[in-house]
C-alpha positions as CSV (number, residue, x, y, z in Angstrom):
1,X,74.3,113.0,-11.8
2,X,72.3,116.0,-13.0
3,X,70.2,116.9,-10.3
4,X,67.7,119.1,-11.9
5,X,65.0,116.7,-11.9
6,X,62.2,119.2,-13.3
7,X,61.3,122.5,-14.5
8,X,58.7,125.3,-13.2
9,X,55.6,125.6,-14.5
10,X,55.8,128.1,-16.7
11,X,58.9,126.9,-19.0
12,X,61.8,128.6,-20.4
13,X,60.6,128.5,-24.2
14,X,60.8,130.8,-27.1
15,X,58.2,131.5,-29.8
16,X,59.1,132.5,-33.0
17,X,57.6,135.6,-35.2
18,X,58.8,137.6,-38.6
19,X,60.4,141.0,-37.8
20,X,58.8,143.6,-40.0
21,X,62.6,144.9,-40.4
22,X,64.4,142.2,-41.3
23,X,62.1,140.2,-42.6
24,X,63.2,137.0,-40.8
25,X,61.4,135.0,-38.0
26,X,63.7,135.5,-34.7
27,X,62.8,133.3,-31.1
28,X,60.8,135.8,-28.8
29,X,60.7,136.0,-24.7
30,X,60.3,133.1,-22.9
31,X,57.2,133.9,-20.8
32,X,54.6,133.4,-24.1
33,X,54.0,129.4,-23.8
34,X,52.7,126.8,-20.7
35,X,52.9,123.9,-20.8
36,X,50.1,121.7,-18.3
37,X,51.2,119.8,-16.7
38,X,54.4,120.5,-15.4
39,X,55.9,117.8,-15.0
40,X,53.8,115.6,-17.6
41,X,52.1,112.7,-15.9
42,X,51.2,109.0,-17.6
43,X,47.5,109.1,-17.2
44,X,45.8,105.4,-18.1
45,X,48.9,104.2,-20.7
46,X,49.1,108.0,-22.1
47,X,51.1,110.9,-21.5
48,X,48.8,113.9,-22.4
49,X,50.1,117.8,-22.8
50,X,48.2,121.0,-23.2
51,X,49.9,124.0,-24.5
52,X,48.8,127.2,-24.1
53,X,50.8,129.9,-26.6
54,X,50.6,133.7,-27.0
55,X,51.4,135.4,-30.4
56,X,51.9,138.8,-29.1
57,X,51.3,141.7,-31.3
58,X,53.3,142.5,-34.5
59,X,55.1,139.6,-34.2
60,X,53.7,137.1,-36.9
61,X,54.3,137.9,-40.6
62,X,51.4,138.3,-42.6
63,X,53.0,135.6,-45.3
64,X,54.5,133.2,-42.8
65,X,53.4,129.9,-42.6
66,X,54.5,127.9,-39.2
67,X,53.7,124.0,-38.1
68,X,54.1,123.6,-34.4
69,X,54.6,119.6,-33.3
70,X,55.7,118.4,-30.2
71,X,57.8,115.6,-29.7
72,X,58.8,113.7,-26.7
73,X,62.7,112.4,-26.4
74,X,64.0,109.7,-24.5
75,X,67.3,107.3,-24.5
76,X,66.0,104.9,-26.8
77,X,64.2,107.1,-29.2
78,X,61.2,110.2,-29.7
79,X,56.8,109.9,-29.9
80,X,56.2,112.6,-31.7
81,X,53.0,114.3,-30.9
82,X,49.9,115.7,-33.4
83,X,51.1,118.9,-35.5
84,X,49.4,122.2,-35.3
85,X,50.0,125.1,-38.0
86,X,49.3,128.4,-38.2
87,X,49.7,131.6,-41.0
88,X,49.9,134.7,-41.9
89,X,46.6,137.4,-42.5
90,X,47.9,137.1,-46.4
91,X,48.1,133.2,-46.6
92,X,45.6,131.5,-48.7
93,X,45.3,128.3,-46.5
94,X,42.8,126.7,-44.1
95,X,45.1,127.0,-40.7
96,X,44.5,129.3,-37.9
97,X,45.1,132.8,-38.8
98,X,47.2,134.7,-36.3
99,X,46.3,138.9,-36.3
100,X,50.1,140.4,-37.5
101,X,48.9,143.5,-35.1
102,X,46.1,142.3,-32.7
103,X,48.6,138.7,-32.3
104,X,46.5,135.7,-31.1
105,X,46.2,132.6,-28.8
106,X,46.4,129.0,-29.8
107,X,45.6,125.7,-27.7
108,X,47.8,122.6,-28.8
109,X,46.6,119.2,-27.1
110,X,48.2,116.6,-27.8
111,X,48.9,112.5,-25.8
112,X,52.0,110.7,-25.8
113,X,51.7,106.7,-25.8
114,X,53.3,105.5,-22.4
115,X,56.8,103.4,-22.5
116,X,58.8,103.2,-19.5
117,X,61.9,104.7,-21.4
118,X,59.5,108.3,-21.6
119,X,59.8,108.5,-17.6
120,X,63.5,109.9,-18.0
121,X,62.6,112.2,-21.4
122,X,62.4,115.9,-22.4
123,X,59.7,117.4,-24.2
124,X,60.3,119.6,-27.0
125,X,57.9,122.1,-29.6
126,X,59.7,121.5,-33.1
127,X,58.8,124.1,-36.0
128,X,58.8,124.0,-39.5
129,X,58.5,127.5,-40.9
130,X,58.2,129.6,-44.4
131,X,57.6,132.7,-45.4
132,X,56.1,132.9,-49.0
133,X,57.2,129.4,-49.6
134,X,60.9,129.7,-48.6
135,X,61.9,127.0,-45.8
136,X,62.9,129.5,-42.8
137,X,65.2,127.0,-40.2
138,X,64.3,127.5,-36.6
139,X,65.5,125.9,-33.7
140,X,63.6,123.3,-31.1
141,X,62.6,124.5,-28.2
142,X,62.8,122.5,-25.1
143,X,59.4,123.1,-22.3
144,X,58.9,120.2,-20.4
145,X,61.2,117.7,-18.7
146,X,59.9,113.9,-17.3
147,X,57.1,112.1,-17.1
148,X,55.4,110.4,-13.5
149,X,54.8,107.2,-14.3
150,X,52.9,106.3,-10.9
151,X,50.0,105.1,-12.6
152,X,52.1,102.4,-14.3
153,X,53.1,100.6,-11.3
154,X,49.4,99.2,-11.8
155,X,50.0,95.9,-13.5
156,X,47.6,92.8,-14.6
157,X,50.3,90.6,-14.2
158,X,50.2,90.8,-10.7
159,X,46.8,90.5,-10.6
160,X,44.8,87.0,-8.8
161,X,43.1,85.2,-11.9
162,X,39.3,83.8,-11.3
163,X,38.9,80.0,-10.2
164,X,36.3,77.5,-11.3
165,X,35.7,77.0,-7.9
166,X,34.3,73.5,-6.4
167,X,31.0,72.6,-4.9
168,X,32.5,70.4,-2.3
169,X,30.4,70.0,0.5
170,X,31.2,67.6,3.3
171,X,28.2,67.2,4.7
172,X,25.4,66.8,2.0
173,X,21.7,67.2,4.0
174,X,19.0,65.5,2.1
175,X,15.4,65.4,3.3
176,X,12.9,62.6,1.9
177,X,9.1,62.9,2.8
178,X,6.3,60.8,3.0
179,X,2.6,61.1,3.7
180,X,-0.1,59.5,5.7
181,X,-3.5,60.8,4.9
182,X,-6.5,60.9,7.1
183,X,-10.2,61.1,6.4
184,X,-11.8,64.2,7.0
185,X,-12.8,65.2,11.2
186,X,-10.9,61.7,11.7
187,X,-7.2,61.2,13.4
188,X,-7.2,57.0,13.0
189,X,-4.4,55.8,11.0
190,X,-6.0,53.6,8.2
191,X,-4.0,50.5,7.2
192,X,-4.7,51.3,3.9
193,X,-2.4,54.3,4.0
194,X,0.0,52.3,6.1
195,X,0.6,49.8,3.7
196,X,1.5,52.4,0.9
197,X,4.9,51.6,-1.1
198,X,5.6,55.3,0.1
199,X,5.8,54.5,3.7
200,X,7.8,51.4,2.9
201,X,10.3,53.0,0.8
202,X,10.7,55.3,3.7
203,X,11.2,53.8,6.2
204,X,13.8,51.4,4.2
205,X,15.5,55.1,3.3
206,X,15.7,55.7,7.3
207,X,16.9,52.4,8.0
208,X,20.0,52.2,5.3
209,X,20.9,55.8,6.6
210,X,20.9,54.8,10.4
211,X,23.3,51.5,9.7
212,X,25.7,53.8,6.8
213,X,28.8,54.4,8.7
214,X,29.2,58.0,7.1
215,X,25.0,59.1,7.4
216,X,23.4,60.7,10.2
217,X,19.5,60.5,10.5
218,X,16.6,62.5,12.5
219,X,12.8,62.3,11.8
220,X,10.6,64.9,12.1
221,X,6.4,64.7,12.1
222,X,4.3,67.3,10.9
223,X,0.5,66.5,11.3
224,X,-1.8,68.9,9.6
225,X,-5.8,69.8,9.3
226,X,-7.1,70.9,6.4
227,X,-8.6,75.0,6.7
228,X,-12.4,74.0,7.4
229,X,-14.3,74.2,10.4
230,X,-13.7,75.6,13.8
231,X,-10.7,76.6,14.6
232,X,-10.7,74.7,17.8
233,X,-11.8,71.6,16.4
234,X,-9.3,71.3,13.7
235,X,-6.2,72.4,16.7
236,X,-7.3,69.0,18.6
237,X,-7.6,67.1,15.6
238,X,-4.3,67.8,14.0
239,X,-2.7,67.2,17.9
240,X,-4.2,64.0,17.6
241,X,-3.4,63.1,14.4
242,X,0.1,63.8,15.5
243,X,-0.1,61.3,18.7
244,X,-1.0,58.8,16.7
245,X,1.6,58.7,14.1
246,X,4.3,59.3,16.7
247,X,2.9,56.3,18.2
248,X,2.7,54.0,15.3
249,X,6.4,55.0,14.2
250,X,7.8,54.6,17.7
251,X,6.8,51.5,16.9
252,X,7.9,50.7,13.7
253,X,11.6,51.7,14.0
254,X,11.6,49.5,17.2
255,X,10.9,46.4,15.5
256,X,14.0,47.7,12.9
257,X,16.3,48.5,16.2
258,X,16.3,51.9,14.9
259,X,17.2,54.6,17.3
260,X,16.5,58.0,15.5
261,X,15.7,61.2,17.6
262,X,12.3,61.8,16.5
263,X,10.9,65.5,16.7
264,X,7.1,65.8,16.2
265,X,5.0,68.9,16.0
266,X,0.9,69.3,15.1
267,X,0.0,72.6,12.5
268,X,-4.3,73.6,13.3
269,X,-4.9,74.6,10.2
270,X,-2.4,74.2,7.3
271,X,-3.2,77.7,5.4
272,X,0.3,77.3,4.2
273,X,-0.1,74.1,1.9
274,X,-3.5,75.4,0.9
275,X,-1.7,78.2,-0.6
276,X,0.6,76.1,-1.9
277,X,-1.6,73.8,-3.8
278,X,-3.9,76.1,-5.0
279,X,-1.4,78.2,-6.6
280,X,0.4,75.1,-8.3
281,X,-3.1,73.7,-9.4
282,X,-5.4,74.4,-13.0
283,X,-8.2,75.4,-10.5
284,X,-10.3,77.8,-12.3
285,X,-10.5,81.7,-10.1
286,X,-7.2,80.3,-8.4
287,X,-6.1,84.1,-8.8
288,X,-9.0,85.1,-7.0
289,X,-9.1,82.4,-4.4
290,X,-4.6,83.6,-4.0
291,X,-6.2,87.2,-3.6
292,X,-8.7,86.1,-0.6
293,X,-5.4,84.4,1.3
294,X,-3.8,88.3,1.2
295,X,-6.1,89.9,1.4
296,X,-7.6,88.1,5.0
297,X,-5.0,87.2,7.6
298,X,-8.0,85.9,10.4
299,X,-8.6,81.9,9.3
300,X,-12.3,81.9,9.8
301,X,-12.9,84.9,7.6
302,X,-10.4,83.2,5.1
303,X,-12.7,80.3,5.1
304,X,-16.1,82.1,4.8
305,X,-15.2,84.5,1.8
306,X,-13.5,81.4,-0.2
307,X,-17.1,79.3,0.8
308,X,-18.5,82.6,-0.8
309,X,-17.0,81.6,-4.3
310,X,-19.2,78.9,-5.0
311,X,-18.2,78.0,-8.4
312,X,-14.7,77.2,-7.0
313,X,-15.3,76.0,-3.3
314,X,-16.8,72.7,-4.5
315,X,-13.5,71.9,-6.8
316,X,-11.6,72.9,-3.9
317,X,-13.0,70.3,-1.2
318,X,-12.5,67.5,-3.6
319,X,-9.3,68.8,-5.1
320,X,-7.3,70.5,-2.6
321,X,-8.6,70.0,1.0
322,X,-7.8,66.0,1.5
323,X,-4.5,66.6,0.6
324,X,-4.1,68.5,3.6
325,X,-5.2,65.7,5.9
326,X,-1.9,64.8,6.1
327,X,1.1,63.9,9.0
328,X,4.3,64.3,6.9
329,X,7.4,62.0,7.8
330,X,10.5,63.7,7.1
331,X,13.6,62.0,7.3
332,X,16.5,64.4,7.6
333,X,19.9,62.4,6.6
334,X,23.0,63.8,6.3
335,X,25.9,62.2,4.4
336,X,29.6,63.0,5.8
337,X,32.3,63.5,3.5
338,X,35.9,62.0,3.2
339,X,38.2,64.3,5.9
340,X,40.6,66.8,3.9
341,X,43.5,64.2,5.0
342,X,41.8,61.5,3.3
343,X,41.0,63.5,0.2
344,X,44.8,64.8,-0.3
345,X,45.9,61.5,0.2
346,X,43.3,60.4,-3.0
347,X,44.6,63.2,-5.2
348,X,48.2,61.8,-5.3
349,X,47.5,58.2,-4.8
350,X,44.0,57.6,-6.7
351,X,42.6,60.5,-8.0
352,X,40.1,58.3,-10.3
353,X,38.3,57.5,-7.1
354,X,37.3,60.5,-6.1
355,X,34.4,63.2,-7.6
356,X,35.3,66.2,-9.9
357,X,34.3,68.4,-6.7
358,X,36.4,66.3,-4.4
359,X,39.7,66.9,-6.9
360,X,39.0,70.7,-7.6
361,X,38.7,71.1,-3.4
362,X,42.2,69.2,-3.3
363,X,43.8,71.9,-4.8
364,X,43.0,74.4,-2.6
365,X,44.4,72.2,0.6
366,X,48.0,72.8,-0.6
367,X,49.6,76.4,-0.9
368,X,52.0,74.6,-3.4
369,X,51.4,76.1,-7.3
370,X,52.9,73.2,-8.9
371,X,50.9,70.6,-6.8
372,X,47.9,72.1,-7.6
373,X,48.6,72.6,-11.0
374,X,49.4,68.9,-10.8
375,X,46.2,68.0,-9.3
376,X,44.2,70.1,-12.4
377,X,45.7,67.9,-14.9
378,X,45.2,65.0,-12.6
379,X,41.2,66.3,-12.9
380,X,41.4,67.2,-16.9
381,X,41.9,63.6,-18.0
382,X,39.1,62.0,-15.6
383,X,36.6,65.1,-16.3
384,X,38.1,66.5,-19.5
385,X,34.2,68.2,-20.0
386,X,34.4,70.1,-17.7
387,X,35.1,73.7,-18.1
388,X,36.7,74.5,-14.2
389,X,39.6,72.1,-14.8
390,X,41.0,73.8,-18.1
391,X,40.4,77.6,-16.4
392,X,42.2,76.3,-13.6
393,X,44.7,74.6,-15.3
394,X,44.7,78.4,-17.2
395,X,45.2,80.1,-13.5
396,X,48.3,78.5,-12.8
397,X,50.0,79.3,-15.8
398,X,48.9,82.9,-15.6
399,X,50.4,82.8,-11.9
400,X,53.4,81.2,-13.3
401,X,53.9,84.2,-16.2
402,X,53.0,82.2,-19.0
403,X,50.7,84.3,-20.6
404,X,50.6,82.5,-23.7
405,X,50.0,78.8,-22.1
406,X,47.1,80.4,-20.0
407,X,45.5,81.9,-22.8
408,X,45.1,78.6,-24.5
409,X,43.5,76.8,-21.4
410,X,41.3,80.0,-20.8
411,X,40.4,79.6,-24.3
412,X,39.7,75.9,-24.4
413,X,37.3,76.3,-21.0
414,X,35.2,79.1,-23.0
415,X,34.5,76.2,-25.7
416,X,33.5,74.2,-23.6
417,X,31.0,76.5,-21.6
418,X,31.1,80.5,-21.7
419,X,31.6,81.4,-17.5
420,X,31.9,84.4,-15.4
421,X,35.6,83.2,-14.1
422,X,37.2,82.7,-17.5
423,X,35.8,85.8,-19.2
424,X,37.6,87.5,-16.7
425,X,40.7,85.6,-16.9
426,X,40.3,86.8,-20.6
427,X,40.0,90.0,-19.5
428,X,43.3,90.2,-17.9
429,X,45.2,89.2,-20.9
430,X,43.3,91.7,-22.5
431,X,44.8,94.0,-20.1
432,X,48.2,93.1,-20.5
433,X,48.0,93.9,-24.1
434,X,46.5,97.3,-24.0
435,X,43.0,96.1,-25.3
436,X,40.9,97.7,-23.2
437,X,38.2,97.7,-25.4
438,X,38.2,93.4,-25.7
439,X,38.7,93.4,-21.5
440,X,35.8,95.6,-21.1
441,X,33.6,93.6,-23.2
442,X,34.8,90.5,-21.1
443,X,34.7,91.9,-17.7
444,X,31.2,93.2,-18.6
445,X,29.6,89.7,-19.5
446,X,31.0,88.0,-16.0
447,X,29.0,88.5,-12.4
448,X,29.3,86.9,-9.3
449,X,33.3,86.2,-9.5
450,X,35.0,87.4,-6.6
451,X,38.4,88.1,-8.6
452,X,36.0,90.5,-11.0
453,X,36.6,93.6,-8.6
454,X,40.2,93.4,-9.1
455,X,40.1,93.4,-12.8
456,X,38.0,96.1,-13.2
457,X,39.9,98.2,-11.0
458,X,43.3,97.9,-13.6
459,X,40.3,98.0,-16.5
460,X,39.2,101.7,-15.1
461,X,43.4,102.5,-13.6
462,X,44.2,102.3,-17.7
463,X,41.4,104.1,-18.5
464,X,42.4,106.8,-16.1
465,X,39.3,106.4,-14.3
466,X,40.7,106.5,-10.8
467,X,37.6,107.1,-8.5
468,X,36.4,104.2,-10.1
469,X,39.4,101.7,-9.5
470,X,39.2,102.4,-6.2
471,X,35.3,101.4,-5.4
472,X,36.1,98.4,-8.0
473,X,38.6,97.3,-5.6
474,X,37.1,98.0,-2.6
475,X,39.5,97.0,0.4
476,X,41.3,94.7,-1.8
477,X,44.7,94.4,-0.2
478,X,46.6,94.4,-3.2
479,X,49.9,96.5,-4.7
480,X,47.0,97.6,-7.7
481,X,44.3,98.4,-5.1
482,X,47.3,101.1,-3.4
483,X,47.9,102.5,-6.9
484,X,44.6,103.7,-7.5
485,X,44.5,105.4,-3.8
486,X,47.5,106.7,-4.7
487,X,46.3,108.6,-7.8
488,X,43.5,110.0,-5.9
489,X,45.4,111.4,-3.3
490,X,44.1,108.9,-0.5
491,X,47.4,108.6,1.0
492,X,46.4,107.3,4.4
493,X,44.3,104.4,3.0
494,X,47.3,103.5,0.7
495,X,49.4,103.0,3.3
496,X,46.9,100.4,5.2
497,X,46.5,98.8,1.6
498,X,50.7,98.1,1.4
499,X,50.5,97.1,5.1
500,X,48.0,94.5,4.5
501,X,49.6,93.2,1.6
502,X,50.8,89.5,1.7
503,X,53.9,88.3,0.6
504,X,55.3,91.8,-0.5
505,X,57.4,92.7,-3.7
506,X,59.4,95.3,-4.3
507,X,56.8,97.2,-5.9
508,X,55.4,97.3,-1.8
509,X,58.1,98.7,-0.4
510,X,58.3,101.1,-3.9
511,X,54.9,102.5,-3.5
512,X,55.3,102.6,-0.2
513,X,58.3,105.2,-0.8
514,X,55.9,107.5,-3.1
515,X,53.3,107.7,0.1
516,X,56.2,108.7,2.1
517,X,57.0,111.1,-0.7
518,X,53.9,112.8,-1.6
519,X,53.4,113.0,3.1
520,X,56.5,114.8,3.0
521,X,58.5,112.0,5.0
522,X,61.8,111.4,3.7
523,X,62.8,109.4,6.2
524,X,60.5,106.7,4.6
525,X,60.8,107.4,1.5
526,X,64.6,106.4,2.0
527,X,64.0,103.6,4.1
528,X,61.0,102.0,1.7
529,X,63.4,102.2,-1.5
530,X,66.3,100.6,0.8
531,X,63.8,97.3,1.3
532,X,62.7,98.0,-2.7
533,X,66.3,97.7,-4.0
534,X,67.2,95.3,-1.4
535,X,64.2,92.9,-3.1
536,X,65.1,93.8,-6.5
537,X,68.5,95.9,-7.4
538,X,66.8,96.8,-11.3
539,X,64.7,99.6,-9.4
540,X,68.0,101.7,-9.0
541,X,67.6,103.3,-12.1
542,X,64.1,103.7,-12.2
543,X,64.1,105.5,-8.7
544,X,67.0,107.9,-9.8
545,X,64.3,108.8,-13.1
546,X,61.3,108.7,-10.5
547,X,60.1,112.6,-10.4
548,X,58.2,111.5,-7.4
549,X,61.5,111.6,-5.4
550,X,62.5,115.0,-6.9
551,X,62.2,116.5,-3.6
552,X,64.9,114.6,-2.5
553,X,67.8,114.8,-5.2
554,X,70.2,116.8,-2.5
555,X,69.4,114.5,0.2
556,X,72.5,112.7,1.2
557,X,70.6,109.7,2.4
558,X,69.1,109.2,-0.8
559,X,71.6,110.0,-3.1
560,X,73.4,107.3,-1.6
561,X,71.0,104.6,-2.3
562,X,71.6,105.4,-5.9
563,X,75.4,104.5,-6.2
């Protein structure tokens, strides 16, 4: 094994220049080029280089003519990079003059497209020279060796893809009112208002509830007196009207053999529903009466500036006020669910009898993919409309590496209704081709998923943005979340991240080596990539290319991990 794993920074390369004497270009000292950085890194799916050159004095010939390009070579093939060329004071050309006696400096950037093969590579500065024409051969000149790839242990395939998450609720609360309206200054329950097909209705609703074997039923009385008067007066009133209707339906849901806890409670003045009407009403000056309730918190001078707008008050007692001479009946019901037991038990046996809610919350009782994958289809032929059970259907596959399969459910749920969870389902196939510019369109028109942190971290990881992958994750516990700490030096929060992580991969244990690494403890480092190759035997070769374990390429421990 060749164990130099990387060169210094300033690299052993030549430059070339035309010898005044012999007339030919001749490879200089190797102290004249950099470069940055040594060793290259991958940086969001690209492998960028800066080099810094020095023509020294007397060294370029006035009628040379030399293109600079650097190419990158690995086992399986070269990238070469963008070209730079440069000439001679007496060239009649548009590229950067170099001084034949002053010399000069030149800047060459240039970015690499990642592939894993380029992690194990060498980097080379190739030259294509001539002096008035003539082809002058010159040899490459190697300055860089390997590329950290850290960045590309990030991966949307490992990512969790959005749900279309249920609604299920197993206890549904419902509350149905009625009224019973008074006269004004009077708390005697009129027969009239008694007889009302609203108070029937309601108490049939409380009835039906308290016999349902799967409802539960309270009552609650609200008695009310409309903002008028004395204070006082209106506080005895509205107790009274309150007696009075407790009475009565004490009453009334003995004869039914209704036993309903019954909670009753009296409001003086009901500024509240005034406020309400008012503001819901075509009143003319509403705004201004609105503006009297905030700007006056004492009742009584409430009442005597809205008496003050007399062009309103009068619509306002006929209008507004009886309404407010009111005890409200509420009956609170709340309607129990099937038990998770029961509702697994209907997904396999009779899924048709239960509710698209019920089906989606089936799935998530069983940690099994293919049963809930099962159950989703179950769902797709009774609710085929709706757009959860395709994106869900989607999620499974993408769990289950088929790509292609998930992007035609993802696709199919977007006809049927353009969502938050499926755009960024999109977005992570976008991702796993390289489109960054289609994910961030996609991630950008969903809100309110919870999977959406994840995917924008890898969004802003392959955009090199790595400050922002880790707030995007934010305590995500994930092998992607550790990458980005990674990158930004955060080694002790990585290394809670890969602790935290559930059901770990080899990639775990992997990254957990490079913390080790980069803390200076090769004790982990050896003992991580032992669980990482014990998980997956592949990562042999990729750890013996890894420059984040150059440190260790004489330690015995590690060497032998490698055989």
């Amino acid at each position: 094994m060749n164990k130099k794993i990387f060169l210094p920074l300033l690299a052993t390369v030549a430059i070339i220049a035309f010898s005044a004497c012999s007339g030919k270009l001749t490879p200089l000292a190797d102290n004249y080029i950099k470069a940055e950085p040594q060793p290259l890194e991958a940086i969001g799916g690209k492998v960028p280089v800066t080099i810094n050159a020095t023509f020294p004095a007397k060294w370029f010939n006035k009628n040379a003519v030399v293109t600079v390009t650097p190419v990158l070579r690995y086992e399986t093939g070269e990238t070469w990079g963008t070209s730079y060329s440069f000439q001679g004071e007496k060239v009649k050309a548009n590229n950067q003059v170099v001084n034949y006696k002053q010399g000069g400096n030149a800047t060459m950037r240039t970015t690499f497209d990642y592939i894993p093969a380029m992690q194990k590579s060498d980097l080379y500065l190739t030259f294509d020279a001539k002096i008035k024409g003539k082809t002058v051969k010159l040899p490459d000149i190697k300055i860089a060796e390997g590329v950290i790839a850290t960045s590309a242990l990030a991966d949307a395939a490992t990512a969790t893809p959005a749900i279309g998450a249920d609604k299920f609720q197993r206890i549904i609360k419902e509350a149905y009112d009625a009224n019973i309206q008074f006269l004004v200054n009077r708390a005697e329950l009129r027969s009239t208002e008694l007889k009302k097909q609203e108070i029937a209705d309601w108490q049939n609703l409380v009835d039906n509830a308290n016999q349902a074997p799967n409802q539960n039923v309270s009552v609650e009385i609200s008695a009310y007196a409309s903002p008028e008067g004395a204070f006082d007066f209106n506080d005895k009133l509205s107790q009274n009207r309150e007696g009075n209707t407790k009475t009565y339906l004490d009453k009334e849901l003995k004869k039914r053999k209704i036993e309903v806890p019954i909670d009753a409670k009296y409001t003086a003045e009901d500024w509240d529903g005034f406020q309400e009407l008012v503001s819901k009403s075509n009143l003319q000056d509403k705004e201004l009466v609105l503006r009297v309730l905030s700007m006056y918190k004492d009742p009584e001078q409430r009442e005597r500036e809205i008496r003050n707008i007399s062009v309103v008050y009068q619509n306002l007692a006929d209008e507004i006020l009886p309404q407010l001479r009111r005890s409200r009946l509420t009956a609170n019901i709340e309607i129990i669910g099937k038990s998770d037991d029961e509702i697994s038990s209907l997904a396999k046996s009779a899924p048709g009898q239960l509710t698209i809610e019920e089906l989606l919350y089936a799935a998530t009782l069983t940690g099994d993919n293919t049963a809930k994958e099962t159950i989703y289809t179950k769902a797709s032929g009774l609710f085929p409309n709706d757009y959860r059970v395709w994106n869900n259907i989607g999620m499974q596959r993408y769990l289950a590496g088929d790509f292609d399969k998930a992007g035609e459910m993802f696709n199919k749920a977007k006809s049927i209704k353009d969502n938050g969870a499926t755009n960024v389902n999109l977005g992570l196939l976008s991702l796993l081709k390289g489109d960054q510019s289609k994910a961030q369109q996609l991630l950008g028109s969903a809100s309110d998923v919870p999977e959406l942190g994840e995917a924008l971290g890898l969004l802003y990881l392959q955009q090199g943005e790595y400050a922002k992958a880790v707030s995007a994750f934010a305590g995500s516990k994930t092998n992607n979340a550790a990458v980005a700490q990674i990158l930004t030096k955060d080694y002790n929060a990585a290394a809670k991240t890969l602790s935290g992580v559930k059901n770990a991969t080899a990639i775990t244990d992997y990254l957990k080596a490079i913390v080790s690494a980069r803390t200076n403890d090769n004790t982990g480092v050896v003992s991580n990539l032992k669980s990482a190759i014990a998980k997956d035997p592949s990562l042999v070769k990729k750890i013996a290319a890894d420059l984040e374990f150059a440190k260790l390429s004489g330690n015995a421990s590690f060497l032998d991990l490698l055989k």
